[in-house]
N, C-alpha and C positions, 0 to 999 in steps of 0.2 A: 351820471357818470361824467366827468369832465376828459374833455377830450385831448388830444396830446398833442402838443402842438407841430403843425410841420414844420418839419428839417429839410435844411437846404444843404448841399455840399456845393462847395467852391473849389472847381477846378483849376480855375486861370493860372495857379499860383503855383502851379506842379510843374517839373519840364518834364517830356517825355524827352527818351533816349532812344536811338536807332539801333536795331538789331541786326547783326549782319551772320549772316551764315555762308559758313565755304563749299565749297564744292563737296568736298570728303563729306561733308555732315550731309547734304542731301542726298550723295552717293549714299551714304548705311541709311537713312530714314528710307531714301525709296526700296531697301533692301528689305528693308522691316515692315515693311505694307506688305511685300512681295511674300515674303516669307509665309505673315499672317493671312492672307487669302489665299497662297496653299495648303496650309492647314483647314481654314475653311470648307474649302474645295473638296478637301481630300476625305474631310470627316464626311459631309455631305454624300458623296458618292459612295464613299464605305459604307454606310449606314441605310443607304437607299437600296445597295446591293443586297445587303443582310434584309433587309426587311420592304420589299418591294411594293409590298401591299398597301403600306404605313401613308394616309392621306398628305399626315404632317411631313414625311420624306420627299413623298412625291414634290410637293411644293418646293421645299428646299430645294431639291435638286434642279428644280426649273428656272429656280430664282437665280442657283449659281451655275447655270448652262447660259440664261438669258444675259444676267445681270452681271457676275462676275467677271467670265473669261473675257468679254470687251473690256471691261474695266485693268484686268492685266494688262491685258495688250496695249491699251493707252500708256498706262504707268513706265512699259515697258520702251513705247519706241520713243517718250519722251525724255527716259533720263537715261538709256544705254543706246544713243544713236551712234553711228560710227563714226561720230566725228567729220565729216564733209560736210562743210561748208559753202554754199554758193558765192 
């Protein structure tokens, strides 16, 4: 079998460009994380209610009792602070 020879890619020769994002756009994306981990949240504990017994419930719910609602709350005081400034 003849083997294939390796390829090299050259980067140098590329610009990158700067991305810039406004306010508004982080405003709705952290909207949309938020959104989607209550969804999360919600199915989780709905389903754990319904089905209490369910090993694979059990977990989930511990993971979004442990792991999620900290993770809101981050989310939360870092992009809807009130605005005060020091």
């Amino acid at each position: 079998m003849d083997a294939e020879p390796e390829r090299r890619l050259d980067v140098t020769d590329r610009t990158l460009s700067s991305v810039s994002v406004s306010e508004s756009e982080r405003l709705k994306f952290a909207k949309q994380i938020l959104m989607g981990l209550a969804l999360l949240c919600t199915f989780a504990m709905a389903a754990y209610a319904c089905y209490p017994e369910n090993p694979a419930l059990a977990q989930m719910f511990e993971l979004v009792k442990i792991g999620a609602f900290p993770l809101v709350t981050l989310v939360i005081s870092f992009y809807f602070t009130n605005g005060a400034r020091k």
